[in-house]
C-alpha positions in Angstrom: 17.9 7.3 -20.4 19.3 4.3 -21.6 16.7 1.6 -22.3 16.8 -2.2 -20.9 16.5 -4.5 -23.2 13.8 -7.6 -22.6 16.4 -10.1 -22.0 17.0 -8.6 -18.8 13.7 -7.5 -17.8 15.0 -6.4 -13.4 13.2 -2.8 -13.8 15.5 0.1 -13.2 16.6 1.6 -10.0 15.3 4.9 -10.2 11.3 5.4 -9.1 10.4 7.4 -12.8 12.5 5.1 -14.8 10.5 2.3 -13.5 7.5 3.6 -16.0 9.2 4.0 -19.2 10.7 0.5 -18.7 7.3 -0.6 -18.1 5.6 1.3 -20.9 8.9 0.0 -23.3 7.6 -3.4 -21.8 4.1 -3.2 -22.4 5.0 -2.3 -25.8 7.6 -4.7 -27.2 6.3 -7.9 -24.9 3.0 -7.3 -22.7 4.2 -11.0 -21.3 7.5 -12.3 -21.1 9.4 -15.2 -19.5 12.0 -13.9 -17.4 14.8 -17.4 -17.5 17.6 -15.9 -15.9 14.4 -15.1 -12.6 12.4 -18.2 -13.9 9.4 -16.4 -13.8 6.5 -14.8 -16.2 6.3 -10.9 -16.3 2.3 -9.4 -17.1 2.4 -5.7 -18.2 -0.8 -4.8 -20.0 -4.2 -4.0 -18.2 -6.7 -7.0 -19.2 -3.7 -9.5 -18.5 -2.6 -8.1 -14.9 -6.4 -7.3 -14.4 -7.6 -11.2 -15.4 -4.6 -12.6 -13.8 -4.9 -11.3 -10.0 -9.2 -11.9 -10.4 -8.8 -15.3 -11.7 -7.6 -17.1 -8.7 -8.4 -20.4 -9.4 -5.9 -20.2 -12.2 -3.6 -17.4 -10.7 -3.4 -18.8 -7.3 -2.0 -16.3 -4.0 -1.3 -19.3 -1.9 2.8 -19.3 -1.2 4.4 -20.5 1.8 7.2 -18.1 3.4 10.2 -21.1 3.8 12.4 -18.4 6.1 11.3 -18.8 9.6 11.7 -15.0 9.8 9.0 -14.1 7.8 6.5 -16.8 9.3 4.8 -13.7 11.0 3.4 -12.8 7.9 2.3 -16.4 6.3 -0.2 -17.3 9.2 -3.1 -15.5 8.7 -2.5 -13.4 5.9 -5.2 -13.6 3.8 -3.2 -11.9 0.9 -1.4 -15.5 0.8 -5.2 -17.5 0.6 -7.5 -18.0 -2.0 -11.2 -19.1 -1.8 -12.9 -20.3 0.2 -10.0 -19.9 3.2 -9.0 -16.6 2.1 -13.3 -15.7 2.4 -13.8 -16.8 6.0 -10.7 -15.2 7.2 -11.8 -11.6 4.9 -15.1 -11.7 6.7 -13.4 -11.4 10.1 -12.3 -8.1 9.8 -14.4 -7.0 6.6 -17.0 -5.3 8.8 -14.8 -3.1 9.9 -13.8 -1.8 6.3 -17.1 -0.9 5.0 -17.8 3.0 3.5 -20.5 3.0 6.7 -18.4 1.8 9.2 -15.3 3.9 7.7 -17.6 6.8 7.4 -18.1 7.4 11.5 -14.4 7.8 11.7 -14.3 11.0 9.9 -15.3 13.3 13.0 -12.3 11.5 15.0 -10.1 11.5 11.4 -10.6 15.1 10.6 -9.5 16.2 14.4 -6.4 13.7 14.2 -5.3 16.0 10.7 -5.8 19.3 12.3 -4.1 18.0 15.4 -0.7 16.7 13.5 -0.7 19.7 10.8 -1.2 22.6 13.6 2.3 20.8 15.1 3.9 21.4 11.4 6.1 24.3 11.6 6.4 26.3 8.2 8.8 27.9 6.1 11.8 25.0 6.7 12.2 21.9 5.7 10.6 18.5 7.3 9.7 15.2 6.6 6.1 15.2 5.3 6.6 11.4 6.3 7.9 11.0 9.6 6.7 14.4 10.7 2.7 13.6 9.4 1.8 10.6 7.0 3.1 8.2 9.3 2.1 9.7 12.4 -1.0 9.7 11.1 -1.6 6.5 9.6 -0.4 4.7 12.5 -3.0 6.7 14.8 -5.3 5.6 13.0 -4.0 1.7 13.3 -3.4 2.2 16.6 -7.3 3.3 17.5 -9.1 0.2 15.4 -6.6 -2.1 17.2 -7.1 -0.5 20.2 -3.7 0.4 21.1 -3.0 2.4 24.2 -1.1 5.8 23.3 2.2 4.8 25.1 2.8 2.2 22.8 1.7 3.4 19.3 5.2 4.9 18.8 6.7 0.9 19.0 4.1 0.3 16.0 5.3 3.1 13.8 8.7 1.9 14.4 8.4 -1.3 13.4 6.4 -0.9 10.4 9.0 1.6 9.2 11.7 -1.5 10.2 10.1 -3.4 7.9 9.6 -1.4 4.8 13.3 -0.2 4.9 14.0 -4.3 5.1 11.3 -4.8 2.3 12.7 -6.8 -0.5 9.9 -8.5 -1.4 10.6 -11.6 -4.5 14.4 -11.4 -3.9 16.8 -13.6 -2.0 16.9 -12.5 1.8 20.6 -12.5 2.9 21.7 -13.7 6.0 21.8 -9.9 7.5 18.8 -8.7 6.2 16.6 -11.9 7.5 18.6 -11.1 11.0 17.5 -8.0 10.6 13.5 -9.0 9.8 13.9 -11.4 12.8 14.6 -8.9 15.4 11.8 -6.7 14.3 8.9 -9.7 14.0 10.1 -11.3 17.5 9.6 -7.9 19.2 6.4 -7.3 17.2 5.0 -10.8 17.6 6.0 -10.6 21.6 4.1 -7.4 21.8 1.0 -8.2 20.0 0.7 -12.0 22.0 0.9 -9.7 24.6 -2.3 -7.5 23.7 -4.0 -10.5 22.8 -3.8 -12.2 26.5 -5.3 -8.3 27.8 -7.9 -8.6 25.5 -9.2 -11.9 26.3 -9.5 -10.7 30.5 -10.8 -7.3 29.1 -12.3 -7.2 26.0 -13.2 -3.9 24.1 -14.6 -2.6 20.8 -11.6 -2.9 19.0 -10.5 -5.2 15.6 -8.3 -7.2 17.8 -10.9 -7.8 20.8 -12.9 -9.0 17.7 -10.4 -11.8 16.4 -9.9 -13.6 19.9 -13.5 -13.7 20.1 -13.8 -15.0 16.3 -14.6 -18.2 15.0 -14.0 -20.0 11.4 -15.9 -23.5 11.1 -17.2 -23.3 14.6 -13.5 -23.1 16.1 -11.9 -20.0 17.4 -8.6 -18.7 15.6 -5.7 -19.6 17.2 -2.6 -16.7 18.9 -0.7 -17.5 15.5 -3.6 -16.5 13.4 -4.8 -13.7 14.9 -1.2 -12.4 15.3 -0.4 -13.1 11.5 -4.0 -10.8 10.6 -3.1 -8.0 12.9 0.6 -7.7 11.2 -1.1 -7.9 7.9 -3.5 -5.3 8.8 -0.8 -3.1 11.2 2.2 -2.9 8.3 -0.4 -2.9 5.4 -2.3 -0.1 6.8 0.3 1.9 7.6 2.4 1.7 4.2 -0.2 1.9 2.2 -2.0 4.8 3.1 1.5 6.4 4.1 2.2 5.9 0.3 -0.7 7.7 -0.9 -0.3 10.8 1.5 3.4 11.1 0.0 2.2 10.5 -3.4 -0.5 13.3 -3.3 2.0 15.7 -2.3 4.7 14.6 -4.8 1.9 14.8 -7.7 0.4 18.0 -6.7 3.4 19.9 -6.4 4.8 18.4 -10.0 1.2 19.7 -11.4 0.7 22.6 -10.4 -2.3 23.4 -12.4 -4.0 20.8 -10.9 -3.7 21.8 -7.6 -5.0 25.2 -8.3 -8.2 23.1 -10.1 -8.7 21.1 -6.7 -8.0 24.4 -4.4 -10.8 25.9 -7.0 -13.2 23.1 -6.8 -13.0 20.9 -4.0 -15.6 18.5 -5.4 -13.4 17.1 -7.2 -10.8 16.1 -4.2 -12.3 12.1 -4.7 -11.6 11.6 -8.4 -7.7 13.3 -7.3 -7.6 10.4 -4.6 -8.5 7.6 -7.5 -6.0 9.4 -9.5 -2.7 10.0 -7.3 -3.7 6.1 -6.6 -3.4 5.4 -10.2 -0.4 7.5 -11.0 1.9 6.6 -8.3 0.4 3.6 -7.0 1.4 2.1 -3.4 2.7 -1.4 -4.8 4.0 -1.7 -8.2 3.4 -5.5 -8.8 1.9 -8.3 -7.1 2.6 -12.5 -7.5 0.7 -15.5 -8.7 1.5 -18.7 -9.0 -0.4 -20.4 -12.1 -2.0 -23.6 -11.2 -2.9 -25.1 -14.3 -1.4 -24.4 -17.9 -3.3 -21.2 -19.5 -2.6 -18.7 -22.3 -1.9 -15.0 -21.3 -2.0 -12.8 -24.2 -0.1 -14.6 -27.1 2.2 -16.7 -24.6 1.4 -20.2 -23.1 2.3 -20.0 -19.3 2.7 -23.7 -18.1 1.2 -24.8 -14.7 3.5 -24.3 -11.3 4.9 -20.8 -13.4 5.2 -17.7 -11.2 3.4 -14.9 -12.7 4.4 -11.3 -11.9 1.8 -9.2 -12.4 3.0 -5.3 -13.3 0.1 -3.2 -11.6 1.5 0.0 -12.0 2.2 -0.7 -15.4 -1.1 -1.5 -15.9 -2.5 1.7 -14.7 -0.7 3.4 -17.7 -2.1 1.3 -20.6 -3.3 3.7 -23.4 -6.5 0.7 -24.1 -7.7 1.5 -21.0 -6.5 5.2 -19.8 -6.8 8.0 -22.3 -3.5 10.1 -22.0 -2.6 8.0 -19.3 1.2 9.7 -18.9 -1.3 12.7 -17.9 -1.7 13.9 -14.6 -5.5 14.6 -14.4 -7.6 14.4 -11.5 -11.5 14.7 -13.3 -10.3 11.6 -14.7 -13.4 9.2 -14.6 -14.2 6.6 -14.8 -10.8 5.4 -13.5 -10.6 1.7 -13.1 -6.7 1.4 -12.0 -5.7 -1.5 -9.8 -3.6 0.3 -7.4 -6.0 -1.2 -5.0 -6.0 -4.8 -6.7 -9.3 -6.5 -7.8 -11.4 -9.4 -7.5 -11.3 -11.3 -4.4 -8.2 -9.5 -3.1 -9.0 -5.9 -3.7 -7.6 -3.9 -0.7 -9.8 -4.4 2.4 -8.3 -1.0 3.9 -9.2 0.6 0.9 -12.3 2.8 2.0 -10.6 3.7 4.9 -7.1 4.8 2.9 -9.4 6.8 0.7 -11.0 8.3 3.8 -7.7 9.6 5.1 -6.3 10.4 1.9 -9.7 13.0 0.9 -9.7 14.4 4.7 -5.8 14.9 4.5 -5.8 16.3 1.5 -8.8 18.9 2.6 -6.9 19.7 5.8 -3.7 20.9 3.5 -5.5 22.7 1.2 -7.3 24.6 4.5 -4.0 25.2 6.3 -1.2 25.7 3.6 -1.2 27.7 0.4 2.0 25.7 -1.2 3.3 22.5 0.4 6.7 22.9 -1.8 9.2 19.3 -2.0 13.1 20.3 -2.0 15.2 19.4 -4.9 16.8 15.9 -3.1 12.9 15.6 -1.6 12.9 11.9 -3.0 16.2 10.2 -3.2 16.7 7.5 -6.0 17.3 4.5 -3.1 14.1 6.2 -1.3 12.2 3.0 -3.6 12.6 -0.7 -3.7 10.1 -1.1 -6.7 11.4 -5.1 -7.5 9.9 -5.6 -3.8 6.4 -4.4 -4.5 6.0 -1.5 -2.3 6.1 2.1 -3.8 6.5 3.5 -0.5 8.9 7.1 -0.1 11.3 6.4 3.1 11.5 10.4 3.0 10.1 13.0 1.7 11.2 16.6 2.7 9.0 19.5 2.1 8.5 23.2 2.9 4.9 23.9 4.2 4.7 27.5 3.2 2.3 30.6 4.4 -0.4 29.2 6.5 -3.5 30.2 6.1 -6.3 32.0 8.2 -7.6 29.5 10.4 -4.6 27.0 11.9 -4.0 27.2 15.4 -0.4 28.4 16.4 
């Protein structure tokens, strides 16, 4: 592999390459000005780890200047800091707690037997389109209380807009035509849902919102609209992401899967880690608000700060044998989920899904095998944030005792 230098710091194209690049990185300049981007890159753990807690120096607050992507400004609380960004997080926080995510495991662990007994074995699928996603937007679908004829429309167009994810690039013209057709259609629909909701309210997140209040006055359609998408495409990537990742590291490390098949106990520590390892968003960005020192460098106020999470996952301070694959790994304080004020609200309930996936396969599959081109080198846009597979084809191989057929 030929090595980038740090004047030009883009990461590689390939998925794996993206780690030694960091790791050469974290190495030879843990912070580094990027002039030919104009930004600041953070690799090491306590830097990436103090710079997206610290958000009254590391600010979240951008604006999205292409009309396009409006959808995802207004009421996105990834894009607030406190004390907006608290008020908004308490709308739907209730929702995300381990209790309240705990009494959708009965409904959760039907929904995986369901999809998997549908999986035929012994030929190649799509472990994406033919289960993650299916699954993760279910589960959208139900807190949103979606009827079942249009969940498909959901899937569709939060697999529109990770294929059009280039997230801290310039959008061309095509691609922000592209975005547009998918948010109009999306927004259209969900405007929709909200004027049903408000003549028959239910117990679902978005029956919730239009009922909400911040300061005594109720959100507006824009709002509400902007924290469903954010909660609808978030959801659905993110915990799409992890289902892929789990089956790409478990079938690279073998020997750990037969230690989980052996001892299931340890099926929570091999969420944390599959999150650490291949992580659903390689970076996040900051904007610095006031001049401050990061590491040995002086990053002046107004700076955008990028802020290498999955690189931080592998720092050797932190993470013993951190290029090992091991899933007793604890404690295991990786930031695949973020930290601070904008750790991942979905996170419980990704880490639900993930454990009672996982379970499922092990129950119903002896090998779940990936095919040599299972992950194509364009199937990741890491520059854009989001570690998300497109594809990923698999063999499900000799069911076991117990699946329906």
């Amino acid at each position: 592999m030929t090595m980038r230098s740090s004047t030009d710091p883009a990461p590689p194209g390939p998925y794996d390459e993206l780690f030694a690049w960091s790791a050469h990185m974290r190495a030879t300049e843990p912070v580094f000005y990027d002039d030919s981007l104009g930004v600041w890159h953070v690799f090491g753990y306590a830097d990436a780890k103090r710079a997206i807690t610290e958000y009254e120096t590391f600010s979240s607050e951008f604006t999205t200047p292409e009309e396009e992507m409006s959808i995802f400004s207004t009421g996105n609380i990834a894009l607030m800091d406190p004390p907006q960004h608290r008020k908004f997080r308490n709308l739907v926080a209730k929702a995300f707690t381990p209790r309240s995510v705990a009494g959708l495991e009965p409904r959760l662990t039907r929904l995986c037997a369901e999809l998997l007994d549908k999986v035929p074995t012994g030929r190649p699928v799509d472990f994406i389109e033919d289960f993650a996603s299916l699954l993760t937007t279910q589960v959208m679908a139900e807190l949103l209380g979606i009827e079942q004829r249009h969940r498909h429309k959901l899937r569709e167009w939060s697999d529109a807009l990770l294929s059009q994810n280039r997230t801290g690039m310039e959008l061309e013209p095509a691609l922000l035509a592209e975005i547009a057709r998918t948010t109009e259609e999306m927004d259209g629909f969900l405007r929709t849902e909200l004027v049903r909701r408000r003549e028959h309210p239910g117990d679902d997140l978005i029956s919730g919102l239009v009922r909400a209040e911040v300061d005594g006055e109720r959100l507006g359609d824009d709002e509400v609209v902007g924290i469903v998408t954010i909660f609808l495409v978030g959801g659905h990537i993110t915990t799409t992401s992890v289902l892929a990742s789990a089956a790409q590291c478990l079938h690279e490390h073998p020997d750990a899967l037969a230690e989980l098949r052996a001892d299931r106990s340890l099926v929570p520590t091999a969420v944390e880690e599959i999150i650490r390892y291949r992580p659903p968003f390689s970076r996040v960005v900051r904007r610095c608000t006031k001049e401050t020192r990061l590491g040995d460098r002086t990053v002046p106020a107004g700076s955008v700060v990028v802020v290498w999470l999955a690189s931080g996952n592998f720092d050797e301070a932190v993470f013993a044998d951190a290029e090992r694959f091991v899933i007793t790994r604890t404690p295991n304080p990786h930031l695949g989920f973020g930290n601070g004020v904008h750790f991942c609200l979905g996170a419980p309930l990704a880490r639900l899904e993930v454990r009672i996936a996982l379970n499922a396969l092990l129950d119903r599959f002896e090998r779940v095998t990936l095919r040599e081109s299972a992950a194509p080198p364009d199937a990741y846009d890491p520059f854009g944030g989001i570690l998300a597979l497109r594809k990923l084809d698999v063999v499900f191989e000799e069911a076991l005792p117990g699946r329906a057929e």
